[in-house]
N, C-alpha and C positions, 0 to 999 in steps of 0.2 A: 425660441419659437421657430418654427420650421415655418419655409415659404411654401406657400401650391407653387405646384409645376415646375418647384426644379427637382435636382435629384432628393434621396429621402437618406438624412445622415442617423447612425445609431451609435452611441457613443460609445467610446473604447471601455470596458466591461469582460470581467470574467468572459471563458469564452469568444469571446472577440477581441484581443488584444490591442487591435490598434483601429478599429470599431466596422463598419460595415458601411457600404453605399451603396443603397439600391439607385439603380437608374431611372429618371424620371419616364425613359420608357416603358419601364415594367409597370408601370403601376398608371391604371384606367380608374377615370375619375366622371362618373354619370349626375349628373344633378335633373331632379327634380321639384315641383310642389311640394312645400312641407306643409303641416297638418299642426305644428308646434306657433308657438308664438309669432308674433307680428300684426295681428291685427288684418284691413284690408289687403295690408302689400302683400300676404302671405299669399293672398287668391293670383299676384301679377307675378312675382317673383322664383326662378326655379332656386331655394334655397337651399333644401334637401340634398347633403351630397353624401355620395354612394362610392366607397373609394375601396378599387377591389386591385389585389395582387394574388398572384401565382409563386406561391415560394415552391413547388416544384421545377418549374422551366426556368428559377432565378439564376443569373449567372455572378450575383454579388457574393453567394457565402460557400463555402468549401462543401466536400460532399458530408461531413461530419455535421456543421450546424445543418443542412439542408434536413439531414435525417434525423434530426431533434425537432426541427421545427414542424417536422411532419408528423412525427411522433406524437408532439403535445398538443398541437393546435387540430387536427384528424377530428375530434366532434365538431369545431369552427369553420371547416371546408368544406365547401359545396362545390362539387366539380370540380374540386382540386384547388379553389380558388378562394382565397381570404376576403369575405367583405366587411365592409366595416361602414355602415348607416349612423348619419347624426343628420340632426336637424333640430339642435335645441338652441341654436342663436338665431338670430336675427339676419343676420349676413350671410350669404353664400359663403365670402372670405375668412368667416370665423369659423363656419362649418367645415371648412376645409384645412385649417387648420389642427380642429379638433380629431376631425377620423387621419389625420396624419400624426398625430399625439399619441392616438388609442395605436393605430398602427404600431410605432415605437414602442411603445410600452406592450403589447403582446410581442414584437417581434425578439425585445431585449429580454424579457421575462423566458421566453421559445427555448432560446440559444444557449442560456448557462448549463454547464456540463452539469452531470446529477452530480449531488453532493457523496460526498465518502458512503461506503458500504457498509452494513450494521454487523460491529462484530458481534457473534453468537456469542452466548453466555449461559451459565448454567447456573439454578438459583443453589442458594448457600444452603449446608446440612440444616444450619439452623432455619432458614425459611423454611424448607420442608418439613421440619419436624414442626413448626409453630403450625402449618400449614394441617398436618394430618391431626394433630392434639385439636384443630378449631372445627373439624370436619367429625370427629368423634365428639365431642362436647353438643354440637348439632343432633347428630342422634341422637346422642340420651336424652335431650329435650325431646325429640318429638318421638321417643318410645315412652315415654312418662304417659304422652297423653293418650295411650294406647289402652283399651281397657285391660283389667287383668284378666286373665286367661278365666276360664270358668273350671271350678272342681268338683 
């Protein structure tokens, strides 16, 4: 489990070989009223946290992950900026834990290099031929159901 407020560790993983540290200053952590469970303390309590990073201006990952995680994550960034909303515990300190969880796991998910390239292929004589014999066999069913010509 990851503490709030210190730095944010990503474990060594494809593509990060000896893993990743973000600094606890890059990453802004806003808490609010949640709407989720707790009953009346949820009315007293700001439980709601709201834990956003900038993996553009990050200075923890090389310019290769930065351009992957920008790549994959781009529908998820608002103003360039990762956020990540929970509010399904009880705790401020559970909630803070959790969007530092979810942070790790899109961040490590972000960064693995794409996997190998598909090598092209061309299908076999025989598929072809099974291919055009089942595309004729087709037709003459549905010229059967064609009236016959009138004489």
């Amino acid at each position: 489990m990851d503490t709030p407020g210190r730095d944010l560790r990503l474990p060594p993983q494809p593509g990060a070989r000896h893993g990743v540290v973000i600094p606890a200053s890059e990453l802004v952590e806003r808490f609010s009223r949640s709407s989720g469970p707790g009953g009346q303390g949820v009315n007293t309590t700001d439980s709601r946290v709201e834990l956003l990073f900038d993996p553009g201006s990050s200075t923890a990952f090389s310019d290769a992950q930065r351009e992957r995680i920008l790549k994959r994550l781009a529908g998820r960034l608002v103003g360039g900026r990762l956020s990540i909303v929970t509010s399904g515990e009880r705790s401020q300190l559970r909630n803070r834990e959790a969007a530092r969880e979810r942070l790790i796991d899109l961040l490590s998910e972000a960064i693995l290099p794409p996997g190998p390239a598909r090598r092209a292929t061309r299908p076999t004589r025989g598929s072809q031929m099974r291919r055009l014999e089942s595309k004729k066999r087709r037709g003459e069913i549905k010229s059967a159901r064609r009236r016959p010509p009138s004489s």
